[in-house]
N, C-alpha and C positions, 0 to 999 in steps of 0.2 A: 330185139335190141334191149339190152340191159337200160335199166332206169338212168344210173350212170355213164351212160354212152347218151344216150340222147341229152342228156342234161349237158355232157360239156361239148356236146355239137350246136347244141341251141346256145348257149353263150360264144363259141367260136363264129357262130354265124351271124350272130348279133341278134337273135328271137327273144333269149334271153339278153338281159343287161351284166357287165362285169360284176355289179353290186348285188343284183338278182342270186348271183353265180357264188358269191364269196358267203352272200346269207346262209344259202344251202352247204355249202361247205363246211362251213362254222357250225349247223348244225348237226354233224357225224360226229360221229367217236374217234377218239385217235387216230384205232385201228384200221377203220374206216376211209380215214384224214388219207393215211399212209398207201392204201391201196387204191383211192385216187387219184393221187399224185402220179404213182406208176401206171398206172394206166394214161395219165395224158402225156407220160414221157413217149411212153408205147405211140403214138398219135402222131405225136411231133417229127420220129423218126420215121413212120409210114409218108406224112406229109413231106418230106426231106427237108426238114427246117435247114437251116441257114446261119452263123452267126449273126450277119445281117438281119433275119428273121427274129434272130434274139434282142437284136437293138431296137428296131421298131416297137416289137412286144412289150418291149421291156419300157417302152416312152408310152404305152396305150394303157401299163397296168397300174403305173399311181402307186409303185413301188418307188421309196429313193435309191438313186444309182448306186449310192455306197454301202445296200445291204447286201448282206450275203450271197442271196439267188442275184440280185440284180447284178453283182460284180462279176459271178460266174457266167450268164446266160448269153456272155457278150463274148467269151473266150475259146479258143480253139483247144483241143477239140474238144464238138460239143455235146458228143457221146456220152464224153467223161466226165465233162462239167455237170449232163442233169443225171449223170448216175450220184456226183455228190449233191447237186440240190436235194435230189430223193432219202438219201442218206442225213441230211440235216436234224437239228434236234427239231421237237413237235413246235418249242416255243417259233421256229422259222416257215411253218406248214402255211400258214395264210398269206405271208410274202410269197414262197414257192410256188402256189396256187395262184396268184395273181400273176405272177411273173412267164408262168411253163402255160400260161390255160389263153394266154396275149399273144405267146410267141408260136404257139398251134394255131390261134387265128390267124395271123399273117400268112404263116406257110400254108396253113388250109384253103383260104382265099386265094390264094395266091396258083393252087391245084387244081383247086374247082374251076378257075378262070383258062387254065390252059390244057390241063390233061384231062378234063371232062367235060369242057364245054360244050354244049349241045345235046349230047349223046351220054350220060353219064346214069347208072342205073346203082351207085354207092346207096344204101339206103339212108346213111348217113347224112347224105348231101341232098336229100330231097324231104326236109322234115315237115315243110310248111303244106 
């Protein structure tokens, strides 16, 4: 498992904290920045988020409703919506992250409790 895969499983699962999660964030390089974004899009759509899943996320990540990602993560469809969160300029990357890493917790939780209860061998889902 990638450093960055267990990092945003452990804040999805709540081991880490959202603020734990956004320090580390903050701490990469742009480039960096950019290709962890994508990667938790990547996530979100394995997890089959939700708009639903967006709105919850989106009230758990202490982003305001009327920023960018947060206006988008609520909208159908939502494919398309975090192919443009991802596309956003760098100054929108810490919002995006909070917003897209809220809305994988929900769905993720939301996975783990029905389509792998019991019996689930994700490595993902077993970090503790």
């Amino acid at each position: 498992m990638k450093p960055s895969e267990r990092i945003i499983n452990e804040i999805a699962q709540g081991i880490l904290s959202l603020e734990e999660g956004v320090k580390w964030f903050s701490s990469l390089e742009q480039a960096e920045k950019k290709a962890v974004l994508h990667e938790i899009v990547r996530y979100v759509m394995q997890a089959h988020a939700t708009t639903q899943d967006g709105r919850e996320g989106l009230s758990r990540s202490g982003v305001k409703s009327t920023m960018t990602p947060a206006v988008l993560i609520v909208r159908e469809p939502l494919l398309e919506r975090m192919g443009t969160i991802i596309n956003l300029p760098p100054a929108e990357y810490t919002n995006s992250f909070r917003v897209l890493i809220s809305t994988f917790a929900v769905a993720d939780t939301r996975r783990r409790e029905v389509e792998c209860r019991g019996a689930c061998s994700h490595a993902w889902h077993n970090l503790e």
